[in-house]
KOLKOLSE-98115 format. One record per residue: residue number from 1; residue in three letters; x, y, z of N, C-alpha, C, O, CB in turn. Coordinates in nm, 3 decimals, decimal comma. Glycine has a CB too. Example, Ala and Ser with C-alpha at 12.3 -4.5 7.8 and 13.67 -1.06 7.14 Angstrom:
2
1; Ala; 1,319; -0,569; 0,780; 1,230; -0,450; 0,780; 1,320; -0,330; 0,780; 1,424; -0,332; 0,846; 1,131; -0,447; 0,905
2; Ser; 1,285; -0,225; 0,708; 1,367; -0,106; 0,714; 1,290; 0,003; 0,787; 1,341; 0,114; 0,804; 1,408; -0,060; 0,572
//
This chain:
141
1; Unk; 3,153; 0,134; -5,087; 3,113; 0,178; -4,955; 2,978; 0,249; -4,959; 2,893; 0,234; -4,871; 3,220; 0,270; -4,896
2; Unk; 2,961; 0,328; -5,066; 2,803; 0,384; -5,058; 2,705; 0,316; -5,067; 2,609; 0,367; -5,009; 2,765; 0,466; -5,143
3; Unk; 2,678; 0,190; -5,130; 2,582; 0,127; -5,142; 2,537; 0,037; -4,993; 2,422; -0,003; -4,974; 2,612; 0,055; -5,263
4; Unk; 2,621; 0,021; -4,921; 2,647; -0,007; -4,800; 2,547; 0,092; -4,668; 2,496; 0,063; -4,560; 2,809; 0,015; -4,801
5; Unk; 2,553; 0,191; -4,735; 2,496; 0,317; -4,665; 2,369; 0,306; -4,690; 2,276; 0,293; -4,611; 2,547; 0,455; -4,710
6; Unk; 2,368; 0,318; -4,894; 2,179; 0,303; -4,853; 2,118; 0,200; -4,861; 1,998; 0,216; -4,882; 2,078; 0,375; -4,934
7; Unk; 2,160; 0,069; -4,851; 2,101; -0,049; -4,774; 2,094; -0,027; -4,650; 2,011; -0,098; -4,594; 2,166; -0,167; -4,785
8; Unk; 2,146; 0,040; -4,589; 2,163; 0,047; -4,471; 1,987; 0,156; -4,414; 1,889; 0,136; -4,343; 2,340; 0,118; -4,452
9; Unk; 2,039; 0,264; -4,497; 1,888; 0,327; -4,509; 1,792; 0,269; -4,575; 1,672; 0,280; -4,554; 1,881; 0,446; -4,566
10; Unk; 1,811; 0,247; -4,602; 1,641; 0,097; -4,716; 1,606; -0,004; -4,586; 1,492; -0,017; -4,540; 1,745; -0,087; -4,920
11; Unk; 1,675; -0,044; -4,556; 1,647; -0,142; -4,394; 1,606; -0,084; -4,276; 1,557; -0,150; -4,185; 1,775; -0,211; -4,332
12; Unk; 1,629; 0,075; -4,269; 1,557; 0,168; -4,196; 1,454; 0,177; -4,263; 1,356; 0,109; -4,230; 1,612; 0,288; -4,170
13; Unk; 1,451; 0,237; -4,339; 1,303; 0,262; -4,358; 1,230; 0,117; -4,405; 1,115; 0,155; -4,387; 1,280; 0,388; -4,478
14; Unk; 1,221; 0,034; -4,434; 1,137; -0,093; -4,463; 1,082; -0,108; -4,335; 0,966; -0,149; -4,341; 1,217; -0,228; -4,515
15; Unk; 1,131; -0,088; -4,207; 1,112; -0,155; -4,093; 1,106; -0,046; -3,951; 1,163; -0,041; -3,842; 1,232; -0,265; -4,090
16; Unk; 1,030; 0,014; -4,006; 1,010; 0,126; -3,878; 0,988; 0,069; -3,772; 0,951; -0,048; -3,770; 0,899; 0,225; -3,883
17; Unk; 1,007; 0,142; -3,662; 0,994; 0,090; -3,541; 0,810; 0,056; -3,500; 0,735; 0,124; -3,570; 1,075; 0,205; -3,440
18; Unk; 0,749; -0,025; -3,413; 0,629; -0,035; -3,395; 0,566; 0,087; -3,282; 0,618; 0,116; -3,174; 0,613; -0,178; -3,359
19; Unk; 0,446; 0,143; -3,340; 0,386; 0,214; -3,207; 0,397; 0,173; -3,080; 0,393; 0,053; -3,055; 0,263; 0,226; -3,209
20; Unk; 0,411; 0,266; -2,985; 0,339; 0,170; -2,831; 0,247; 0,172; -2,857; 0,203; 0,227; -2,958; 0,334; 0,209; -2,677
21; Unk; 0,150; 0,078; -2,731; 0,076; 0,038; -2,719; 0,012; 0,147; -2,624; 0,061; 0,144; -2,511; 0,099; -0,080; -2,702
22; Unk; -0,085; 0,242; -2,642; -0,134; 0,337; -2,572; -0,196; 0,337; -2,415; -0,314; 0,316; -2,384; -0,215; 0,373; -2,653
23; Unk; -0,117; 0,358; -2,352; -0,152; 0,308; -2,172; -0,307; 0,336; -2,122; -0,393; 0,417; -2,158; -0,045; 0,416; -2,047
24; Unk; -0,305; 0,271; -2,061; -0,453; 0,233; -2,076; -0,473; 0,294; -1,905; -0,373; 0,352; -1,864; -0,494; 0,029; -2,120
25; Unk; -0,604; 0,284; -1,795; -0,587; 0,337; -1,708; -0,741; 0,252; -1,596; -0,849; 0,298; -1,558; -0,572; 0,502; -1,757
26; Unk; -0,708; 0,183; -1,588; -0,767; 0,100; -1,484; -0,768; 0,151; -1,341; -0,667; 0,174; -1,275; -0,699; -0,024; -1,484
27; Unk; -0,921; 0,171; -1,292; -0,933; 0,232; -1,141; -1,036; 0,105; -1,012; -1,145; 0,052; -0,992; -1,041; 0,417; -1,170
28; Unk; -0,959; 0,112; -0,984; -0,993; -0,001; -0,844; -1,058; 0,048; -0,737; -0,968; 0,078; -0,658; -0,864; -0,060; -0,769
29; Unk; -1,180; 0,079; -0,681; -1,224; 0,072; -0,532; -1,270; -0,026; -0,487; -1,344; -0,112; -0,536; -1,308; 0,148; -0,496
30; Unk; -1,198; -0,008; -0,334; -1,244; -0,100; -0,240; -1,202; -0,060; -0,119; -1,086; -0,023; -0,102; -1,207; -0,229; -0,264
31; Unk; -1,308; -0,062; -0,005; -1,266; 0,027; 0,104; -1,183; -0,117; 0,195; -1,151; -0,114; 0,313; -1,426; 0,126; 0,194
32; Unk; -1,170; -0,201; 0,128; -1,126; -0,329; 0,227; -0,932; -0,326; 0,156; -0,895; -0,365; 0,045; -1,257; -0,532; 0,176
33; Unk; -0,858; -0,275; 0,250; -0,679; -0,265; 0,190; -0,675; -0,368; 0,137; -0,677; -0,347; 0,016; -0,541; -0,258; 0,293
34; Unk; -0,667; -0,515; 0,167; -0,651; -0,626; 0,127; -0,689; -0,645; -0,033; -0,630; -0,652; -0,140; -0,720; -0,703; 0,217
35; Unk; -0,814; -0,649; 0,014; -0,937; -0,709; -0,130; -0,892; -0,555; -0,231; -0,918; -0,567; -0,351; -1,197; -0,716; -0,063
36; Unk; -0,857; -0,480; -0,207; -0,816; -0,345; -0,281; -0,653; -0,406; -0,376; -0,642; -0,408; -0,498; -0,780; -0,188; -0,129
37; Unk; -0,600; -0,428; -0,324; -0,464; -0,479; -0,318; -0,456; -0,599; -0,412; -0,379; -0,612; -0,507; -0,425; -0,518; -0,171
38; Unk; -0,582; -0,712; -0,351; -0,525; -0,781; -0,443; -0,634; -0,811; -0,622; -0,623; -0,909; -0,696; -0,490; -0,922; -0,344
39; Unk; -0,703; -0,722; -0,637; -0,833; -0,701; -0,722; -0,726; -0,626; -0,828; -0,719; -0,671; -0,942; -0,988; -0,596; -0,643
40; Unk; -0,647; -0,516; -0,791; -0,529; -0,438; -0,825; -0,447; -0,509; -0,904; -0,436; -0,490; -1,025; -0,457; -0,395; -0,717
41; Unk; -0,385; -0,597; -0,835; -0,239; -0,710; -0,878; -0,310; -0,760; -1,024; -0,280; -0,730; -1,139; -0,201; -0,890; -0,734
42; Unk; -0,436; -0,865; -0,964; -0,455; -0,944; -1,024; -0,511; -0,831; -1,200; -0,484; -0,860; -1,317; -0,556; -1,050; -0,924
43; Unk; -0,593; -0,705; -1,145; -0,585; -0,598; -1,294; -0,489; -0,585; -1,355; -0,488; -0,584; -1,478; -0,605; -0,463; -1,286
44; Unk; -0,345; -0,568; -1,254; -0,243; -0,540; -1,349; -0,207; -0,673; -1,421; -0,196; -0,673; -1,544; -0,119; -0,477; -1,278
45; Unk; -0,189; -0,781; -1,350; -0,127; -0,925; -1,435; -0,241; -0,920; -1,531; -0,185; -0,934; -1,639; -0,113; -1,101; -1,336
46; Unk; -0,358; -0,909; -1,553; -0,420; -0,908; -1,650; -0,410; -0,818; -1,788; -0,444; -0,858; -1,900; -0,512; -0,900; -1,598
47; Unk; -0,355; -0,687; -1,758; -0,305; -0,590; -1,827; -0,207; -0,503; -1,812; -0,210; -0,380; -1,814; -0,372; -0,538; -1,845
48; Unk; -0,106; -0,589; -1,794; 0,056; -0,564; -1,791; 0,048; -0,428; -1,872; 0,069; -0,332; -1,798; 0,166; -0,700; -1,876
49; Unk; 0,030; -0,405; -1,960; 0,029; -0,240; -2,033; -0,064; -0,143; -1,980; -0,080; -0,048; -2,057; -0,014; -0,238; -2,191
50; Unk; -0,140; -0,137; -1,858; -0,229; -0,039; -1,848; -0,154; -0,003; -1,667; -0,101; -0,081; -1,587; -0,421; -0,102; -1,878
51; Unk; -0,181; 0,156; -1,657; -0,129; 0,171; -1,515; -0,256; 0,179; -1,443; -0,333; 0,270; -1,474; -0,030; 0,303; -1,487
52; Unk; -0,292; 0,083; -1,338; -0,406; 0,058; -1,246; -0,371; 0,181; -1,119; -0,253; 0,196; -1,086; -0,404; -0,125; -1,186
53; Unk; -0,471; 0,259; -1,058; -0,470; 0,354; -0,988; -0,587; 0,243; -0,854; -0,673; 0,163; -0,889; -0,525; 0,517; -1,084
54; Unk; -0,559; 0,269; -0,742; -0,659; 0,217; -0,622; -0,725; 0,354; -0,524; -0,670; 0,462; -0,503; -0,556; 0,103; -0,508
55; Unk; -0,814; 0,321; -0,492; -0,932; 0,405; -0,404; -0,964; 0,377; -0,310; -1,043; 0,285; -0,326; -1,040; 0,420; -0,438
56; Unk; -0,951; 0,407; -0,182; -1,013; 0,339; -0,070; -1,182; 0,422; -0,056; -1,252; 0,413; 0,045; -0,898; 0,361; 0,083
57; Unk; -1,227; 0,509; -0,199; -1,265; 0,560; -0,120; -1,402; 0,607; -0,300; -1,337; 0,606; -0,405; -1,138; 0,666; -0,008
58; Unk; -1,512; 0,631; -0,314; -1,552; 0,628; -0,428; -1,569; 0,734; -0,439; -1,574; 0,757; -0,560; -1,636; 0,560; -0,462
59; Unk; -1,588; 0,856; -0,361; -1,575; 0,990; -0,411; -1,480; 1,002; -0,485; -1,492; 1,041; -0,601; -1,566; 1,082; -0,327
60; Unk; -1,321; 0,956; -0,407; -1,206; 0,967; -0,507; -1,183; 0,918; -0,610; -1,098; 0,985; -0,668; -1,120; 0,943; -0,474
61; Unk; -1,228; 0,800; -0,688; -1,299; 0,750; -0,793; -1,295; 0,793; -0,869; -1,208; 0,808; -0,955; -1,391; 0,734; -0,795
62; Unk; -1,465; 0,848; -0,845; -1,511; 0,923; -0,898; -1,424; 1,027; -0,963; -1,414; 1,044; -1,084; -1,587; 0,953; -0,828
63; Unk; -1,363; 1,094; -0,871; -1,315; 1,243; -0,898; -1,227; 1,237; -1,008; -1,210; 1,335; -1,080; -1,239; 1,313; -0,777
64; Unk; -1,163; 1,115; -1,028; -1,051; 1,068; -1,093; -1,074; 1,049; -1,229; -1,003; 1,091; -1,321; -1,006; 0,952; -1,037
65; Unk; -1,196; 0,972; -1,239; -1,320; 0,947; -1,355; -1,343; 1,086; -1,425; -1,334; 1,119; -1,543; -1,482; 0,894; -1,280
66; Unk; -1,374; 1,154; -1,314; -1,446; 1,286; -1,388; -1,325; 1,347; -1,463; -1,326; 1,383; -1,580; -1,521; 1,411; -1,270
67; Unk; -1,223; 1,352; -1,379; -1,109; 1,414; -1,441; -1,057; 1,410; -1,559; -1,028; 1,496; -1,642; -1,028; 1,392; -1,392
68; Unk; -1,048; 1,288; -1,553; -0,964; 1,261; -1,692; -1,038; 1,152; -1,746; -1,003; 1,118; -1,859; -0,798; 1,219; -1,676
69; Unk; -1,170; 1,065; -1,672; -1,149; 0,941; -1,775; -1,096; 0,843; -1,732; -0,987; 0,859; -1,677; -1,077; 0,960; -1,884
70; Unk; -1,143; 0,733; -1,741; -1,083; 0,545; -1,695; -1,139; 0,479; -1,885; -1,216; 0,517; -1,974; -1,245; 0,422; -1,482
71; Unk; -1,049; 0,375; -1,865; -1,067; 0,278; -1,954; -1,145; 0,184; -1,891; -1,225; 0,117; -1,957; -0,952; 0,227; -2,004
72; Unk; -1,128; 0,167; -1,739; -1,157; 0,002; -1,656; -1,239; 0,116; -1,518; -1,216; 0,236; -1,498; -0,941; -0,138; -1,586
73; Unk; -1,329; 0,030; -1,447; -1,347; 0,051; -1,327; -1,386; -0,050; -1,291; -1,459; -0,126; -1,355; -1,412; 0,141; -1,294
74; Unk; -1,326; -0,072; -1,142; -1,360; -0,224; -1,026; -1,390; -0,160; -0,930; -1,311; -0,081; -0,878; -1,234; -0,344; -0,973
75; Unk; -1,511; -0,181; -0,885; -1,563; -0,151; -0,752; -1,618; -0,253; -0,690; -1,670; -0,352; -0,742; -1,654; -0,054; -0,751
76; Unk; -1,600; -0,216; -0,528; -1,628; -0,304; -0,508; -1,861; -0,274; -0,445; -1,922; -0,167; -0,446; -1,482; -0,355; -0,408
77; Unk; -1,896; -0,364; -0,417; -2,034; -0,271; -0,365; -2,101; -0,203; -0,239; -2,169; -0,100; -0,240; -2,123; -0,335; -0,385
78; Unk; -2,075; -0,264; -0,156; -2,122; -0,211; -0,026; -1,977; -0,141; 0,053; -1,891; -0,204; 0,116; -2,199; -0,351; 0,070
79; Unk; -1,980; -0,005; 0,029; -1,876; 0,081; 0,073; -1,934; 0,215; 0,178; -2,039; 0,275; 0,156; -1,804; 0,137; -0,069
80; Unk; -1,826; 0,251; 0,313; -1,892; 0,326; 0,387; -1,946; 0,491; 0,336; -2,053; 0,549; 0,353; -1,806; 0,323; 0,496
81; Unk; -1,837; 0,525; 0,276; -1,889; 0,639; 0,219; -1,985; 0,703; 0,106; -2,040; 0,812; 0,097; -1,813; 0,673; 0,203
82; Unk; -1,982; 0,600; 0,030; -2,060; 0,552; -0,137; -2,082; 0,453; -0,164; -1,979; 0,386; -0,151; -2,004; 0,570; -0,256
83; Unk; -2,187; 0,379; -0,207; -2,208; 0,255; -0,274; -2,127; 0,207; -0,389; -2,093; 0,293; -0,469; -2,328; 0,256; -0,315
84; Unk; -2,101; 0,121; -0,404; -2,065; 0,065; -0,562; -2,159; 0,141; -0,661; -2,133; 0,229; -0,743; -2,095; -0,115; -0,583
85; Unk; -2,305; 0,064; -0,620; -2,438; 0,100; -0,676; -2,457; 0,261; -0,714; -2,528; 0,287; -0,811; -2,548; 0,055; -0,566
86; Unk; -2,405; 0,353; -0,650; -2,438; 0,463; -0,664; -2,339; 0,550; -0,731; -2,360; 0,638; -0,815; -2,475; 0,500; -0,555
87; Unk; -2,221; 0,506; -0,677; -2,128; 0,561; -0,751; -2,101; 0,501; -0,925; -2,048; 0,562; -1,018; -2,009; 0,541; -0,658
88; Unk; -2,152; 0,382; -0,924; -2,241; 0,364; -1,103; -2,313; 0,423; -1,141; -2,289; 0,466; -1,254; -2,321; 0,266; -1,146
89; Unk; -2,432; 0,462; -1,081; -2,497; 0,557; -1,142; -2,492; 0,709; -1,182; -2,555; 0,779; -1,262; -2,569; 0,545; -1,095
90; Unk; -2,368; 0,735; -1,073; -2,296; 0,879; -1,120; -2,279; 0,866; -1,192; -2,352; 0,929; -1,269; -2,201; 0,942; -1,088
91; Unk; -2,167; 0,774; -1,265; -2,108; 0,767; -1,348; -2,147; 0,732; -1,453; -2,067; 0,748; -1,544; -2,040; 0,727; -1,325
92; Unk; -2,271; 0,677; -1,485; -2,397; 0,663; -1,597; -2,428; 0,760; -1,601; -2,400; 0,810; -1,710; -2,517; 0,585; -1,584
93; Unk; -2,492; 0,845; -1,512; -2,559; 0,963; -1,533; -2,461; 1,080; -1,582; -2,529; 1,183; -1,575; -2,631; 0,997; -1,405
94; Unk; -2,345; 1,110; -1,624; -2,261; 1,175; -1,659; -2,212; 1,114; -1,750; -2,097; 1,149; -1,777; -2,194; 1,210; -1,580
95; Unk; -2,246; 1,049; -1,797; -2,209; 0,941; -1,946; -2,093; 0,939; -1,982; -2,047; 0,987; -2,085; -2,270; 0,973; -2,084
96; Unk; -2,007; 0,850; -1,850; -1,938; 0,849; -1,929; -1,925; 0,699; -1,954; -1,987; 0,623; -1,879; -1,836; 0,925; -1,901
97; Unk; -1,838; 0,641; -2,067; -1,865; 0,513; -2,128; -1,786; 0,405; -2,078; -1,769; 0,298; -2,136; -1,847; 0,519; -2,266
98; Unk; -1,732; 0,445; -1,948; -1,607; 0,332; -1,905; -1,688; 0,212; -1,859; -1,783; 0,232; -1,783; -1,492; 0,386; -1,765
99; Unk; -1,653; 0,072; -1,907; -1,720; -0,051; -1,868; -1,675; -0,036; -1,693; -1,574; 0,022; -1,651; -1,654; -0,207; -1,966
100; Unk; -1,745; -0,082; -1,640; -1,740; -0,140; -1,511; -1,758; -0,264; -1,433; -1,861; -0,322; -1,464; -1,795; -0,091; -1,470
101; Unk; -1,700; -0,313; -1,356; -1,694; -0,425; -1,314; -1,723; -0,445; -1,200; -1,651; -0,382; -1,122; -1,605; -0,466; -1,334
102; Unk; -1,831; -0,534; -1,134; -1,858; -0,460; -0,998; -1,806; -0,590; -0,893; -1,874; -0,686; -0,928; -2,048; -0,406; -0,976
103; Unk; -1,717; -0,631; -0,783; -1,700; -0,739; -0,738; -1,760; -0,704; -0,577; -1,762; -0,600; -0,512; -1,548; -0,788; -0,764
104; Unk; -1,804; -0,839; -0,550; -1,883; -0,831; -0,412; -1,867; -0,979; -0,352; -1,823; -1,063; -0,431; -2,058; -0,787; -0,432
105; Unk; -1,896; -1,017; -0,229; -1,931; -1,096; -0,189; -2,068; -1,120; -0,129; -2,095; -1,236; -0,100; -1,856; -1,108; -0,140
106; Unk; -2,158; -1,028; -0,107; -2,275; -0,995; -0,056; -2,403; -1,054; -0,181; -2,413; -1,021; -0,299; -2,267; -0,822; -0,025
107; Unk; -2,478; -1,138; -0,110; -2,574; -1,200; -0,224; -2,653; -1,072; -0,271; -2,643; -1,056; -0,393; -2,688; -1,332; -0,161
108; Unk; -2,713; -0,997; -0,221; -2,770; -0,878; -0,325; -2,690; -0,793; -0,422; -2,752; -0,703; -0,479; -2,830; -0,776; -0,249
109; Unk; -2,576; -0,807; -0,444; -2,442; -0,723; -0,493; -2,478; -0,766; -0,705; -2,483; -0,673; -0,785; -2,231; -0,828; -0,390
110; Unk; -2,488; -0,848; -0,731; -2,511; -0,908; -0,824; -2,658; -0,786; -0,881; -2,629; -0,684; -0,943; -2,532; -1,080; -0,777
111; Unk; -2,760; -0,810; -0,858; -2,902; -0,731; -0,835; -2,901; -0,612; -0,826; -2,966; -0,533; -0,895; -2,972; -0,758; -0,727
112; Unk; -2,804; -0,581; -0,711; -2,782; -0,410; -0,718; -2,723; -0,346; -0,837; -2,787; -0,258; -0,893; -2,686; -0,359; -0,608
113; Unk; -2,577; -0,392; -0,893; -2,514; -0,354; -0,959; -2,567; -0,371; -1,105; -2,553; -0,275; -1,181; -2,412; -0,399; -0,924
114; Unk; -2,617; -0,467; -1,143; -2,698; -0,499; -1,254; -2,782; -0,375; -1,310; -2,772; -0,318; -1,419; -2,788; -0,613; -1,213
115; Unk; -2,867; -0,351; -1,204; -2,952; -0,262; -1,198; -2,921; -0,105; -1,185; -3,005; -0,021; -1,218; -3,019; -0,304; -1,109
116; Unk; -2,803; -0,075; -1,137; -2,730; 0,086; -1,143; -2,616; 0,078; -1,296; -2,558; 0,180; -1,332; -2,608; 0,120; -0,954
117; Unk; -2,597; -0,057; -1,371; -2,514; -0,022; -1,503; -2,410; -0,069; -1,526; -2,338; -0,045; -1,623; -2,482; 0,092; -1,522
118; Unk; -2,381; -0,181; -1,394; -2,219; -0,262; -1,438; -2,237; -0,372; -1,559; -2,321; -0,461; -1,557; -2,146; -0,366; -1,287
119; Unk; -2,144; -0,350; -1,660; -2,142; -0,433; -1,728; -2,127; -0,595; -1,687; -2,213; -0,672; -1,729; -2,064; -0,387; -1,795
120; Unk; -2,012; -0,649; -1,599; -1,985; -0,748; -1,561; -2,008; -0,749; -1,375; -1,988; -0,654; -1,299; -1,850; -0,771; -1,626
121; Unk; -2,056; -0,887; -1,339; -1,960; -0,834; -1,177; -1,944; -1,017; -1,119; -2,010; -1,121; -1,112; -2,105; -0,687; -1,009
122; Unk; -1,868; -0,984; -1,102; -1,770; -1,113; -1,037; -1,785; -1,115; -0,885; -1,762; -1,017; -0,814; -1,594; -1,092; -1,070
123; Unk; -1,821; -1,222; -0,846; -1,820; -1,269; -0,672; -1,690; -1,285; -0,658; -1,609; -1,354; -0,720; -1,902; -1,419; -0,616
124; Unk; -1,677; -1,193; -0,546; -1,522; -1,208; -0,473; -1,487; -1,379; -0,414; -1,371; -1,411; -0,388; -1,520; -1,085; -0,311
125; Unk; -1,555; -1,438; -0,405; -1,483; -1,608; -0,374; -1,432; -1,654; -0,563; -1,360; -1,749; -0,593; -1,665; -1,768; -0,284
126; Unk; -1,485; -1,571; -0,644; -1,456; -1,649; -0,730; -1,349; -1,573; -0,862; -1,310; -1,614; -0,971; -1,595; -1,703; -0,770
127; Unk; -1,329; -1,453; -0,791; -1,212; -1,377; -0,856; -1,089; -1,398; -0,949; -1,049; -1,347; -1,054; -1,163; -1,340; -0,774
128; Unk; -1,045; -1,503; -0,859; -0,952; -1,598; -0,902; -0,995; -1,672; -1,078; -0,911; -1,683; -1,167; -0,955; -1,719; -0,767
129; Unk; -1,114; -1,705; -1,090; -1,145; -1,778; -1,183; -1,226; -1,644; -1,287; -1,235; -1,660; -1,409; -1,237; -1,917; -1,120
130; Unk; -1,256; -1,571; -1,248; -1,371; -1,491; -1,350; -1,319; -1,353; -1,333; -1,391; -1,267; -1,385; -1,553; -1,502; -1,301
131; Unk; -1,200; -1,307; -1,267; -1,212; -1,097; -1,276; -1,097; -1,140; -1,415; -1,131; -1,068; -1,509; -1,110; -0,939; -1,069
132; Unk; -0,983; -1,224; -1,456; -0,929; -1,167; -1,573; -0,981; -1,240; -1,684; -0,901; -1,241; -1,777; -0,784; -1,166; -1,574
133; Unk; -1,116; -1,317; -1,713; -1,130; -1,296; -1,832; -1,265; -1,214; -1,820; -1,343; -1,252; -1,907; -1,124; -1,423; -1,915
134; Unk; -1,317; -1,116; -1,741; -1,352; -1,033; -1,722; -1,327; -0,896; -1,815; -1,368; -0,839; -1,916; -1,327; -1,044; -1,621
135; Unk; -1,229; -0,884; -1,707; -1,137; -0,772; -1,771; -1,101; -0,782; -1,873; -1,115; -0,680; -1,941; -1,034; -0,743; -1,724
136; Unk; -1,033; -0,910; -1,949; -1,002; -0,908; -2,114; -1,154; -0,895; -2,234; -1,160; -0,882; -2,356; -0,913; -1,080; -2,147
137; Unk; -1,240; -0,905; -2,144; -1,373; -0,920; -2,245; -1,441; -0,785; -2,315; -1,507; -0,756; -2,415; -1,496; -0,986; -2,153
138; Unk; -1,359; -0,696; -2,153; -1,395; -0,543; -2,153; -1,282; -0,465; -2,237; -1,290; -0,366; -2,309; -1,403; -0,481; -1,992
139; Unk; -1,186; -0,536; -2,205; -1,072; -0,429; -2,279; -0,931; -0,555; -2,339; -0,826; -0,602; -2,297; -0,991; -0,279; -2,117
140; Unk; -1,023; -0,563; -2,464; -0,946; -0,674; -2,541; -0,780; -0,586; -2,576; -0,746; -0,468; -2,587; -1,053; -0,726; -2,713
141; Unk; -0,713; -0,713; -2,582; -0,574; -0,600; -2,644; -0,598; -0,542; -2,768; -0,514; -0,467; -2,818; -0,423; -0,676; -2,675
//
């Protein structure tokens, strides 16, 4: 019967359990509910392990950023209270290192965002095809 026991402990310890996978924290603005909503979904199906937070609003964002820190940011660009554009450059100018992703439908959106520090930015007609290997390029598993 004892040997029973520490095979039993030898098979515990050979085979520890695996770490999690450290949650990750993806932040979404977009002052449009919809395009907010579904920029969101499609972050989370892309990174089932990370908890995605939404913004209608880029001060709050921001504030969120400052707080603690993002892994991900999606903005979108032409917003009533803050720009995409500007609220990148806060967030450059306070260094902090979270990639950003900027989605628009507006032909200058591309130009703007480029130019204030988004790493990637995806046209909203084409979301579907380019925000999740986007997002996996920025934050590989």
């Amino acid at each position: 019967m004892a040997p029973a026991i520490v095979l039993l402990m030898i098979a515990d310890w050979v085979s520890p359990p695996l770490p999690e996978k450290p949650l990750r924290l993806v932040v979404v603005v977009d002052d449009d509910d919809e395009m907010r909503a579904m920029v969101s979904a499609m972050a989370q199906d892309a990174l089932p392990w990370a908890r995605v937070v939404e913004h209608h609003s880029s001060y709050r964002a921001f504030q969120e950023i400052n707080a603690g820190g993002a892994d991900l940011l999606i903005t979108d660009c032409h917003m009533p209270d803050l720009d995409g554009p500007a609220l990148v450059r806060m967030i450059r100018e306070q260094k902090f290192s979270v990639p950003i992703i900027m989605v628009s439908a507006c032909e200058d959106a591309r130009e703007l965002g480029e130019r204030a520090g988004v790493d990637r930015f995806v046209h909203k007609g084409r979301l579907s095809q380019e925000l999740d290997p986007a997002i996996k390029s920025l934050l590989p598993r």
